[in-house]
N, C-alpha and C positions, 0 to 999 in steps of 0.2 A: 178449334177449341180456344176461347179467349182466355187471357188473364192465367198462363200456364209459364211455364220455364221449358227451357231446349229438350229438357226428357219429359216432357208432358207432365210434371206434376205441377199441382198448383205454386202461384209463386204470392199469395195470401195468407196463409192460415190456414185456408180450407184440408179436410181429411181428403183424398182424391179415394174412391171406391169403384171397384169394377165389379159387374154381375154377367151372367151366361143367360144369357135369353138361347134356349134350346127348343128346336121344333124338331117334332117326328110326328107324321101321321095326323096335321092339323093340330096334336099335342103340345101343350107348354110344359117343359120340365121345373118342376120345383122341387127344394128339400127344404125338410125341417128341421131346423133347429136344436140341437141334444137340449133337453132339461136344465142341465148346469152348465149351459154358453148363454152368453146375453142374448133375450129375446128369445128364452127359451122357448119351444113348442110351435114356434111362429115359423110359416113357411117364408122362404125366400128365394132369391134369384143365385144361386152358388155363385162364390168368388169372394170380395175381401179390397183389404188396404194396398195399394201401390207403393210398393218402397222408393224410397230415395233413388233417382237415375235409373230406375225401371221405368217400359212405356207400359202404356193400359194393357195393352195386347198380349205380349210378355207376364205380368203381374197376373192377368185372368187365367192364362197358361197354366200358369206358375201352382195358381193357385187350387184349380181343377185337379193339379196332379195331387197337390195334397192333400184334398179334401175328400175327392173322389174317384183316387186311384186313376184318371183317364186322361190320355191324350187328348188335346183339342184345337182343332181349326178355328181360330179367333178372325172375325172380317167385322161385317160395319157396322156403324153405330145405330140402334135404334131409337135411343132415348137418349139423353141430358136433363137430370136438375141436380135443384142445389134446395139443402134444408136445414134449419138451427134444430138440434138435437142434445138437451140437455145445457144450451150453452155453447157449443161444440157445432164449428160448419162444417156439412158434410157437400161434397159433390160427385154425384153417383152418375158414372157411364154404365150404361147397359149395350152392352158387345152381342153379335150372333153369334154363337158358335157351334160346333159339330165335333160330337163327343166320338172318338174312334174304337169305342168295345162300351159295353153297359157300363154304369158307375155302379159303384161300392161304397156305400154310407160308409165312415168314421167316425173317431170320435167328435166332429164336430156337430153330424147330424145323426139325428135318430130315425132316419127313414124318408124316404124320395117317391115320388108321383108324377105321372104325367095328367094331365092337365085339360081337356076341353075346354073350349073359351064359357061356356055356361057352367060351369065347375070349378071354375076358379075360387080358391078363398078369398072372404071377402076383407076387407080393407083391416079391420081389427085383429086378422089372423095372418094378415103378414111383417113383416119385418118392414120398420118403419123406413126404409128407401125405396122399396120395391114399388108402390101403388103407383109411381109416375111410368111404370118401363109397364109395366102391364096394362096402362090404358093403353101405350103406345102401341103393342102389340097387338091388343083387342083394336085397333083403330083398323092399324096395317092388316089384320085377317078380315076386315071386314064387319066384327061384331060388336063394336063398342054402341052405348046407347046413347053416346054424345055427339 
């Protein structure tokens, strides 16, 4: 990963963002957004900001636990971009992971799905980092129309 510091965050400005690309059953996991967190209603890839001297790995960990209750095996990268959002760079990793018991919505999300690659929401109904890690995915299964 280019243009980083010794604990993997960016060493620009950029927001660094990690997400949980989860497969069960040819399934992609997604959750939605609580109503009153930004991007309300919008499904997305779970996970969050990388803190200061945390690695991505660690941070998606971290963040799974708090989000949705579960342990997780964090391994390789599926995606990498990068996007101006309000002003504001974001660069979003999308990690595999493998969640160790079912997750448990919080109050960050209002409810979780899995996911078929011809069921996927489509681009307006997700949270504006996701659409690069979901083509990638739809690539890697095999289904993407690109």
């Amino acid at each position: 990963m280019r243009g980083t510091g010794s604990d993997g965050s960016p060493d620009d400005g950029e927001v660094l963002v990690v997400g949980a690309v989860v497969e069960r059953d040819g399934r992609l996991f997604l959750a939605r957004r609580a109503a009153g967190e930004r991007h309300g209603g919008r499904w997305e890839l779970p996970g969050g900001k990388v803190e200061r001297g945390e690695s991505p790995e660690r941070a998606l960990a971290r963040e799974l636990r708090e989000e949705l209750a579960v342990e997780a095996e964090v391994s390789a990268l599926v995606a990498e971009s990068a996007v101006s959002i309000e002003g504001k760079r974001y660069r979003f990793l999308a990690l595999e992971a493998a969640f160790d018991r079912d997750p448990v919505a919080g109050p960050a999300h209002s409810g979780f799905g899995w996911f078929e690659p011809e069921s996927l929401p489509d681009e307006n109904d997700l949270a504006p980092l996701d659409a690069p890690a979901l083509e990638a995915w739809l690539r890697r299964a095999g289904k993407s129309e690109s």
